[in-house]
GUVO-597031 format. One record per atom (N, C-alpha, C): x, y, z. Coordinates in steps of 0.02 Angstrom, whole numbers, plus 50000, padded with zeros to 5 digits. Layout:
BEGIN
XYZ;...
//
This chain:
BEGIN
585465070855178;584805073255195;584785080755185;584545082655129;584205090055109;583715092355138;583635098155166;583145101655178;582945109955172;582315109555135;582255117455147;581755119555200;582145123955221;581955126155313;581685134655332;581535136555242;581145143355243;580805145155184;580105150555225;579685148355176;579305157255184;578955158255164;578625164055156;578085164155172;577415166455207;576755166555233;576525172255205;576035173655148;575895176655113;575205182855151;574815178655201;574455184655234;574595185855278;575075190055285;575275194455344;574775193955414;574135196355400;573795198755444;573645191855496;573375185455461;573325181155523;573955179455550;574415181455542;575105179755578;575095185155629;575115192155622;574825196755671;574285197655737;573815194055701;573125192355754;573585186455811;573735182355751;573955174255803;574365176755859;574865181755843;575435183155892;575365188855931;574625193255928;574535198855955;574635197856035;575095201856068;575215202356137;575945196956164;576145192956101;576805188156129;577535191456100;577855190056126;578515191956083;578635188956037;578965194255976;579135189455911;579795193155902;580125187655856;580605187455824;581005192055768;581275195755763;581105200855705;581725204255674;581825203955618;582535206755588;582285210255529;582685215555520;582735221155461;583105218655429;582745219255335;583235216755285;583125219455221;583495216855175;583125217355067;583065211555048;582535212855011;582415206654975;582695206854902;582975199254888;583295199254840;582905199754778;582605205254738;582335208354725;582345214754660;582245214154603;582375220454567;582115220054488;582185223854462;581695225954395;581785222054343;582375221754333;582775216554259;582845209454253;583195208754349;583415202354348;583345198054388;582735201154421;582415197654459;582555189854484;582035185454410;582155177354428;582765174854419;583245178454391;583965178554340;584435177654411;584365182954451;584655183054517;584615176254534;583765176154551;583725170854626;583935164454549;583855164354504;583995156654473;584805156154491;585165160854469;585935161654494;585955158654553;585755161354616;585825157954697;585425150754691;585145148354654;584755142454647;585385137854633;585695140554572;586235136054521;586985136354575;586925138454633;587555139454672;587265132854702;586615134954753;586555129654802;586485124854756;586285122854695;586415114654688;587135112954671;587535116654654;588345113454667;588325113154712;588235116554770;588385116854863;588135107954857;587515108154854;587035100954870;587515097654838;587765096554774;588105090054752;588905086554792;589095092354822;589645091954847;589425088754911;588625090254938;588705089255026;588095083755021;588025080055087;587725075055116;587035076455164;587305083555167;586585085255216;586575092955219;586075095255231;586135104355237;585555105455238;585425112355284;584675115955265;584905122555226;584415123655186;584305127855132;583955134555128;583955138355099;583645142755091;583075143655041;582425143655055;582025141555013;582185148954921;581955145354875;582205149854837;581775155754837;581055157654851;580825164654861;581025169854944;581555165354957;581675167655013;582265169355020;582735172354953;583325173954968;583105182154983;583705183655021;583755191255080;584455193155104;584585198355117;585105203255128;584705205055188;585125204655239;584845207455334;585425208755330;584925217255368;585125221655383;585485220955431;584945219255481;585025219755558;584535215855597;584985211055617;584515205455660;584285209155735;583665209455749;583325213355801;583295208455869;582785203355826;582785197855925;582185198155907;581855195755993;581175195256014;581095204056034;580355205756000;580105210656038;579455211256056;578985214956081;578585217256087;578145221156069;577345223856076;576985228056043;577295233656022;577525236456059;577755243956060;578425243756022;578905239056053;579535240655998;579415239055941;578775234955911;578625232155844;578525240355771;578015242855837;577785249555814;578355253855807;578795252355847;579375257855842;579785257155777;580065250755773;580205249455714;579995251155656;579295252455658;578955252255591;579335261155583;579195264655631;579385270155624;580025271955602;580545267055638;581065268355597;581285266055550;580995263555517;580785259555426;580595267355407;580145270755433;580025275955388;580175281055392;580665281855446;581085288355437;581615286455404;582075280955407;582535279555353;582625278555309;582035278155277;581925277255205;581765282655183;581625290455202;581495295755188;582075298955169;582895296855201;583265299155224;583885294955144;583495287955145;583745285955095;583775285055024;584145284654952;584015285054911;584115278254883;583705274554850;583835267754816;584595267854771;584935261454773;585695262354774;585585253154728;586155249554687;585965244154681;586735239354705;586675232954723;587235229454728;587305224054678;587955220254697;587945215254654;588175208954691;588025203954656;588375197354714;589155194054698;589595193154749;590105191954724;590155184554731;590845183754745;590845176954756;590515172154826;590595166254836;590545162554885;590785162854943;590675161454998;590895160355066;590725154755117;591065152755134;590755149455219;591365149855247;590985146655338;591275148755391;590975139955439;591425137455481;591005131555494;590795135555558;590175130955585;589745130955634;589485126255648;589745124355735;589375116455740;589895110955699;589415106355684;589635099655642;589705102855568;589435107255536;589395111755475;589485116155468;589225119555400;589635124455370;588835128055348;588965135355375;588595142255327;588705141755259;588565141255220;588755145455160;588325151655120;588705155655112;588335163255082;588595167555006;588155171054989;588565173454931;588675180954969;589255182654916;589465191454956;589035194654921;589135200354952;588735206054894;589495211054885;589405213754831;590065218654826;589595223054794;590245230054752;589965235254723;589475239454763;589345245354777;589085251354814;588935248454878;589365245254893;589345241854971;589305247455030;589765253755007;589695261855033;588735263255066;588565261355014;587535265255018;587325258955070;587575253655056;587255248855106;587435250955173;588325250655186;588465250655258;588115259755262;588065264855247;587775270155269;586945268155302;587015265155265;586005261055261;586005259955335;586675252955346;586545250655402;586755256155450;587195259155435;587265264355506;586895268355528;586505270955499;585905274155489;585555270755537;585155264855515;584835260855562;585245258455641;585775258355632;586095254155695;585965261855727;586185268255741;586005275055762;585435275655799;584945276155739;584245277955777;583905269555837;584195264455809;583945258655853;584225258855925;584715261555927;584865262956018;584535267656053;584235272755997;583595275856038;583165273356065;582925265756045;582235262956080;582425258356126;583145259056149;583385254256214;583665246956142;583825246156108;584085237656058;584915242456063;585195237156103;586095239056095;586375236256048;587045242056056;587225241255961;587615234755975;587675232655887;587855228255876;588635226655857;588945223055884;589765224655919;590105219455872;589915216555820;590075211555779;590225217155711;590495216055653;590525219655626;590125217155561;589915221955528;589335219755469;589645218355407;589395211655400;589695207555334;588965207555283;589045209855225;588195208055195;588315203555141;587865200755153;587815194455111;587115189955111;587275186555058;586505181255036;586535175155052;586215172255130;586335166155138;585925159755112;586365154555063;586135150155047;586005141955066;586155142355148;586205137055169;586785138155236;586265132755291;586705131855357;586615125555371;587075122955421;587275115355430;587215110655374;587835114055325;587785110355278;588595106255287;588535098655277;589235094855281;589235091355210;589975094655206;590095091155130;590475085655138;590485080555095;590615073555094;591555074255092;591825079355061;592525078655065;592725084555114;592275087155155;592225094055198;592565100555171;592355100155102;592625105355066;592075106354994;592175113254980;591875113854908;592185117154877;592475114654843;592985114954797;592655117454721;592085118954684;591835122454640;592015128754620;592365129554567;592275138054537;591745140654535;591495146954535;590745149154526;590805155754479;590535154954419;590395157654343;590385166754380;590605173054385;590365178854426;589665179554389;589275183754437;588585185154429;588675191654392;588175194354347;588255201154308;587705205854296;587135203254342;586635204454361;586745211754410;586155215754412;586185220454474;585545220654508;585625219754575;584965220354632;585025226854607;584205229054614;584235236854654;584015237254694;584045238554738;583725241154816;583405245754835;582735243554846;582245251354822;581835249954890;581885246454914;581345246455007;581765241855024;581685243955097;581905240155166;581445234855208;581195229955223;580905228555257;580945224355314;580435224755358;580335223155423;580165215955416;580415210555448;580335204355430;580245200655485;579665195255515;579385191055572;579725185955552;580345181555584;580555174855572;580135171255658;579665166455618;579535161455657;579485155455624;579115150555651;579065142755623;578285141455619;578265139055542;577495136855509;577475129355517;577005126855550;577215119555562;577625115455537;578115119955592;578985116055583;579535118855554;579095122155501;579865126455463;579775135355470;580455134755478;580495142855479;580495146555410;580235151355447;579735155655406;579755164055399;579785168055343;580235173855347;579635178555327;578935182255367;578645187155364;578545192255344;578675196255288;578735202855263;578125207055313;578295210555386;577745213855413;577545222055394;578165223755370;578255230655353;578775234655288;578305236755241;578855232955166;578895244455177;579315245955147;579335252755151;579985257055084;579715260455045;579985260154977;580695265854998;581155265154980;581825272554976;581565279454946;581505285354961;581225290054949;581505295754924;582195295054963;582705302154959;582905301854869;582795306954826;582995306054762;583385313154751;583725313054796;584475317954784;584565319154692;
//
């Protein structure tokens, strides 16, 4: 049993009205995203998860306009920390200069009855973790405590996924493609009747051109 369990909501604004005054859900991230290789990328993470799928019996997925690099998973917040955020989307991106990565190989980790699986990102991994430190810094200013796990970045293509021999055993071709990373954005994960759902609320471009 396959499933894809994320999806994209294209007008922002009635998602805003609907949830004005409740707590929402909310993580900083990139979208997998860039000038050259855009569909080339996400077809790459497409052509992973269907080896993943052939090997396994059940899994949820990552819908394919919904592959992402998070930053920094936030939580539930509120009016005010929503606004705050936005702010610090745009002081860090003032601060930052667009940088590009690349994807490496495969990973998982089990969880539950299943298995994560993700792609790495390698190459100028340096501009990212500055990225994130950057952000992890100014976010303890608005009361969000830091985050005590250590930051792995990567492109997840699937959770509770069980493979039929509990292994995936596939080589994977390296990718030769390059993201570039030119905005950060602010992202609402909730559920659209039933499936979760990944919000772009606050898209904000890299500025610093050192």
């Amino acid at each position: 049993v396959f499933a894809v369990t994320e999806r994209r909501v294209q007008d922002k604004g009635d998602v805003i009205r609907a949830d004005r005054g409740a707590k929402r859900k909310m993580f900083l991230g990139i979208e997998v995203k860039n000038v050259e290789f855009d569909e080339n990328t996400k077809r790459y993470l497409k052509d992973i998860q269907r080896m993943v799928k052939n090997e396994a019996k059940s899994g949820n997925f990552t819908h394919y306009h919904n592959f992402h690099l998070t930053l920094r998973y936030i939580g539930e917040v509120n009016e005010k920390t929503l606004n705050q955020l936005k702010k610090i989307l745009d002081i860090t991106a003032r601060q930052t200069s667009p940088f590009f990565l690349k994807i490496g190989d495969i990973s998982m980790f089990r969880k539950g009855n299943g298995f994560i699986v993700w792609s790495k990102i390698i190459s100028e991994v340096n501009a990212l973790n500055n990225l994130y430190k950057k952000l992890e810094s100014i976010l303890q200013t608005i009361g969000i405590d830091k985050e005590i796990r250590p930051y792995t970045p990567h492109i997840t293509l699937g959770k509770k996924i069980r493979f039929v021999e509990n292994v995936f055993s596939r080589n994977i071709n390296p990718y030769t493609g390059i993201i570039h990373v030119e905005s950060i954005i602010l992202y609402l994960s909730h559920r659209v009747d039933g499936i979760l759902t990944y919000t772009p609320l606050h898209i904000v471009k890299l500025k610093n051109k050192h």
